[in-house]
N, C-alpha and C positions, 0 to 999 in steps of 0.2 A: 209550495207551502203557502196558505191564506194567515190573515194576520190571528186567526183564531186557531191556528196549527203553533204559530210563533208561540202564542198567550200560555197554551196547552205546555208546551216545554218549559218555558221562565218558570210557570207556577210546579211543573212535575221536580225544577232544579232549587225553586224557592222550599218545596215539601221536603226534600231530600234533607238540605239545610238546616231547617229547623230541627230533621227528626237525628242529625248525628251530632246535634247539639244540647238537646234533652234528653235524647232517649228515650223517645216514647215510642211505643212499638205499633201503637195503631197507623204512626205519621208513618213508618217505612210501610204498612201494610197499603195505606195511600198511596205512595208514593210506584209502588210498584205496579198499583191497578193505572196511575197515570199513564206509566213507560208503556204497560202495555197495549192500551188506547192508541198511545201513539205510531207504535209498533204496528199495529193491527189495521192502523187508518191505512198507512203509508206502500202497508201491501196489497192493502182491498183495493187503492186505484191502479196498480201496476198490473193487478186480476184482472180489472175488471178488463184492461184497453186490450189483452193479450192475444186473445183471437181473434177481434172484431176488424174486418174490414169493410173500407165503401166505396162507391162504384160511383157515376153520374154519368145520365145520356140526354141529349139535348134534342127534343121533340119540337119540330117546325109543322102548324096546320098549313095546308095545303093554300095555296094563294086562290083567290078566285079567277085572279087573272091569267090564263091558260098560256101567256107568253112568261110567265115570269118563272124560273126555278122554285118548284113548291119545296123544294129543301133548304131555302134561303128566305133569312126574312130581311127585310129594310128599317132602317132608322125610325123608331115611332112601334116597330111592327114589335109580337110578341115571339118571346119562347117559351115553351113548358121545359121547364129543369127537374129531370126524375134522381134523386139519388135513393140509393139501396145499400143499407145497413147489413152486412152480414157475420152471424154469427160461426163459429166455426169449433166452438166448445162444445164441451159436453153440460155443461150449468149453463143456466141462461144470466144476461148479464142486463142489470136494473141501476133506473136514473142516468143513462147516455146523453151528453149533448153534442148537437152538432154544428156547427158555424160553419156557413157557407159564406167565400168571399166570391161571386156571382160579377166576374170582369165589364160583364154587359147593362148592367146597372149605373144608373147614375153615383158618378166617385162619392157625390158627399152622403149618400143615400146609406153606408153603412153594412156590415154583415147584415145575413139572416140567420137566427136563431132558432134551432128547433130545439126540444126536449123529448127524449124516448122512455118512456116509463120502463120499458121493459124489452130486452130484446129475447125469444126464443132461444132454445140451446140447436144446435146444426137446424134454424132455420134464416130469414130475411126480411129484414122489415124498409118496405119501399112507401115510399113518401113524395108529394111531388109540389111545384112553385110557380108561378108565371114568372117571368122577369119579361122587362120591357128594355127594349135595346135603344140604349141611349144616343152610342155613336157607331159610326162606321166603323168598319176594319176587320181584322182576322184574325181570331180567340184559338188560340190553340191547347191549351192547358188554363186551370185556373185551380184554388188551391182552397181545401178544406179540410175542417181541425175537426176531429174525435175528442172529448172530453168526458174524462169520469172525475166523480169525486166522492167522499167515505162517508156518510151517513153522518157525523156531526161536520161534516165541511174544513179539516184540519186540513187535506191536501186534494189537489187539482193534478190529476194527470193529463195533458194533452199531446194526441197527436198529427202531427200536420201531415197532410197527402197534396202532391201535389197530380189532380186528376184530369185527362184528356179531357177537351170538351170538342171541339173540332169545331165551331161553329164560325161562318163569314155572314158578317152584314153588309147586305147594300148599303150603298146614300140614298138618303131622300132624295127623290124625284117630282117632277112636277108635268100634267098634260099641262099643254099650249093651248089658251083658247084659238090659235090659228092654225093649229093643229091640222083641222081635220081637208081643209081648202089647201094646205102646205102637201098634204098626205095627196089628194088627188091628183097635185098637180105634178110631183113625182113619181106616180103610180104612169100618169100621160108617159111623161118623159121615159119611162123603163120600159114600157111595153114598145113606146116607136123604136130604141134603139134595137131591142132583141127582134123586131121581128125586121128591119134593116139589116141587121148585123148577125148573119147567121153562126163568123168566129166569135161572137162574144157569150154562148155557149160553149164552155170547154169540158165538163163531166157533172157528176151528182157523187153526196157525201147523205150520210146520215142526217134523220130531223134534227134540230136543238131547238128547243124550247125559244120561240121571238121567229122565226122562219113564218110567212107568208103560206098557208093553204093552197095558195094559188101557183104557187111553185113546186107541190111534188111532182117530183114523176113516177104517174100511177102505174106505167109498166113494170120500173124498176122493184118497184113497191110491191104488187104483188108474185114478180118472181124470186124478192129475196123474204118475204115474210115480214119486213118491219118499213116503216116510213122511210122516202127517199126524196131529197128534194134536188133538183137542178140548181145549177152551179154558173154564174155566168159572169164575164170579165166586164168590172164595173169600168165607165168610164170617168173621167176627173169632169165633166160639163154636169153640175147639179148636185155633187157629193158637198160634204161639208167635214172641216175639221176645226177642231178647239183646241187653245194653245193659253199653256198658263204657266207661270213658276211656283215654284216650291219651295224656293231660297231660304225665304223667311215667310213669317206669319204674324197679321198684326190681326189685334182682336180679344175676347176670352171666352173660353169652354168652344162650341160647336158656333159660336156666333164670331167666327174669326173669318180673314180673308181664303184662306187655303180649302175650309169646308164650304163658303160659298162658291168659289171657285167648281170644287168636286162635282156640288148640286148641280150646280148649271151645266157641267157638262154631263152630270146623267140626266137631266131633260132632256140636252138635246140629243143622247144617244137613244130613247125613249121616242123624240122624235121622228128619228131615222128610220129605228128599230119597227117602228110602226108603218112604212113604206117597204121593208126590206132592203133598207138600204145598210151601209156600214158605216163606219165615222170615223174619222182620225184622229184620236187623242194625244198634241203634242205636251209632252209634260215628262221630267225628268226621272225616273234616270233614265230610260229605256221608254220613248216613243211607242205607240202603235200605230198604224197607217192605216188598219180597215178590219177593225173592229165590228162584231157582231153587237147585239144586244148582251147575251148572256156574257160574252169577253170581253167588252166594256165596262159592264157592271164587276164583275170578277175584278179587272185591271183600276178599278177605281176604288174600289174597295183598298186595297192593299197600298196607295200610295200613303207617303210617310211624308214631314217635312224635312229637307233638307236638298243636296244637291245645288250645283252650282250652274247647271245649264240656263243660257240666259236665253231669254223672247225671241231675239236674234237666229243664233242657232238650234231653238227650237224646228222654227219656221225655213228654213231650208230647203223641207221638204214638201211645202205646198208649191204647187202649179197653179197659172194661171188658166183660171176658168175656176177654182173651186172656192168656193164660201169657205173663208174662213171667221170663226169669232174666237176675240184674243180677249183675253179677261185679265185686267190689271188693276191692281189696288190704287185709288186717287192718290198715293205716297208717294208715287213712282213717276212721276215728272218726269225723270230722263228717260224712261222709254219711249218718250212721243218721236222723237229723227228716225227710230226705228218703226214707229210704225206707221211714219209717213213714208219711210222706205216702202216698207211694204204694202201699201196702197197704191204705190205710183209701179208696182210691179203687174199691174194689170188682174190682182185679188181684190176678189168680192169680199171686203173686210167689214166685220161687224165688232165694235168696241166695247164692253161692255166693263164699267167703270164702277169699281166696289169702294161706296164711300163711306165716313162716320167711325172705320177701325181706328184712328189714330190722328194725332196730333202732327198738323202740318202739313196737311193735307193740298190739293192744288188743282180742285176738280176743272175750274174755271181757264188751268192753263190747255187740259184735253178738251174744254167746250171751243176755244178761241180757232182749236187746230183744226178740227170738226169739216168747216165748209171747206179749208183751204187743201187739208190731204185729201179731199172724195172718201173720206170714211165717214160713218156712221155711227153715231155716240150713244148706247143703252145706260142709263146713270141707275147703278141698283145701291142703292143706301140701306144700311144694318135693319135689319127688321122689316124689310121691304120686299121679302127676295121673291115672293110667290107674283108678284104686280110688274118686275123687273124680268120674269120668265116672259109672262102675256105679252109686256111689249119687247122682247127678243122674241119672241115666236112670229109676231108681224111684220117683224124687220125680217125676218128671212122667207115668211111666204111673200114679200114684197119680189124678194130678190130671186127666188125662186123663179118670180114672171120676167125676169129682167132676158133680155135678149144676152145669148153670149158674150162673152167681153172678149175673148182670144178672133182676131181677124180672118 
């Protein structure tokens, strides 16, 4: 009921009052055209919402980039949101509204408001939106309200749906300007081991979307009718993995340490990905060890803050000989024993130190440790992350040329 529903009854109980106190017959003849106004408002929106349902499907344009899933878009990237009104009466039903609360929008940005002048009787009225995907993650439902109301506005019927939407966003990514020198010089490396190492072909799987052209196998391919690419047993000399927590999270909105953290390791799985290489993303709760392009992306999408696994037993599972970069917020002082352990374990460590989230910060005790563990310090400060990419992309075609560490 709107306040103008309220005013309609005080004044219909104010008429009444007067007319069984005079007795004037015109006040009750009033007084009954009120009730019935009211009466009449109260059913017209319970009408109106009674057959109407809605539907909403979530339309991804195709990427240009022929490695990236055209059914997924990225942070930044668009979606067209189509919902459809359907009627299911036999009268058609006029003055609809519809409020979409659209999960993939920026929070303070607010519903979106449509108005239907008029819906057919058994037909559908589809209507469509862009929304701009604010942050990462995995949308699985999200929720939209049906609203009618009675021609002077006494009453609002609404009703809430809560409607599948299915849709995953990537994280922002970023090319390496060292990219493409990083990309040759692992392309070198993969072709001497395969064609040295005839067991490190062990079968072929179907294409996915980030697989190298130069790795189908075309016999396979044209005797099964769809793309097939070979399959070969990576070795740990040149691989690389990222290793981060998720404990806590200093920062606010998408400019916080856990989403830079994400970014940076979908560049570098972007990096990889662009070699045919895999990556190993350490990060809780559940590790991956050798990740594709598209399962990296997928896998990164989906993390959450929380979990208790520390840097430490992240890291377990790298070997010496593989590039690792560990990404730690300048807050975290006491990981440095740890990751001078792990630098004196014969890894190619790259440190990459997220500064400016918070108060207390202690960038200058990871600069001090620098020469003394043989690590290497990327300092990426708030608002800086695209410049902190380019020189972590140099710091790993560096190491890329470095002769093996393991004897």
């Amino acid at each position: 009921m709107t306040k103008a529903g309220i005013g309609f009854i005080i004044g219909g109980v104010v008429v009444y009052i007067l007319g069984s106190q005079t007795q004037v017959g015109w006040l009750y003849l009033f007084d009954a055209m009120i009730w019935s106004v009211v009466a009449l408002s109260f059913l017209l929106t319970r009408w109106s919402l009674g057959p109407l349902r809605i539907e909403r499907q979530a339309l991804v344009s195709r990427s240009p980039d022929p490695r990236l899933d055209p059914a997924t878009p990225t942070e930044g990237g668009t979606v067209e949101i189509r919902l459809k009104v359907r009627n299911r009466g036999r009268l058609a039903r006029h003055f609809i509204k519809v409020v979409e609360y659209c999960p993939l929008d920026e929070p303070s940005g607010g519903p979106r408001v449509f108005l239907l002048p008029s819906v057919k009787s058994r037909s559908e009225l589809a209507f469509s939106y862009t929304a701009v995907c604010y942050r990462r993650g995995r949308y699985a439902s999200a929720e939209a309200v049906l609203e009618a109301a009675d021609p002077l506005g006494l009453f609002v019927r609404r009703r809430r749906y809560d409607i599948p939407l299915s849709v995953t966003v990537y994280p922002a990514y970023y090319d390496m300007e060292a990219m493409p020198a990083a990309r040759e010089v692992w392309s070198d490396q993969g072709q001497t081991v395969r064609s040295n190492a005839a067991s490190d072909f062990y079968g072929s799987r179907e294409y996915r979307y980030g697989d190298p052209l130069r790795h189908i196998h075309w016999r396979n391919t044209a005797r099964l009718g769809e793309f097939v690419v070979r399959q070969f047993e990576e070795t740990m000399q040149g691989s690389l993995a990222v290793a981060f927590e998720l404990g806590r999270d200093w920062g606010v909105g998408k400019e916080t340490t856990v989403e830079y953290s994400i970014r940076i390791a979908a560049s570098l799985a972007r990096h990889c990905g662009a070699s045919g290489r895999s990556i190993g993303i350490l990060a809780p709760p559940t590790p991956t060890l050798r990740a594709h392009w598209f399962e990296a992306m997928e896998y990164l999408a989906g993390l959450t803050v929380g979990g208790n696994a520390g840097l430490d037993e992240l890291t377990d599972s790298v070997e010496a000989g593989q590039t690792l970069v560990a990404i730690v917020p300048a807050a975290r002082a006491d990981l440095i024993p740890g990751l001078s352990r792990l630098a004196a374990r014969h890894v190619r460590l790259v440190v990459v130190l997220l500064e400016g989230f918070s108060e207390g910060e202690t960038p200058r005790d990871f600069a001090s440790h620098t020469g003394e563990s043989g690590l290497e310090l990327v300092r990426c400060s708030r608002g800086n992350l695209k410049a902190a990419i380019d020189t972590l992309g140099n710091s790993l075609r560096y190491a890329d040329r470095l002769p093996s560490a393991v004897g």
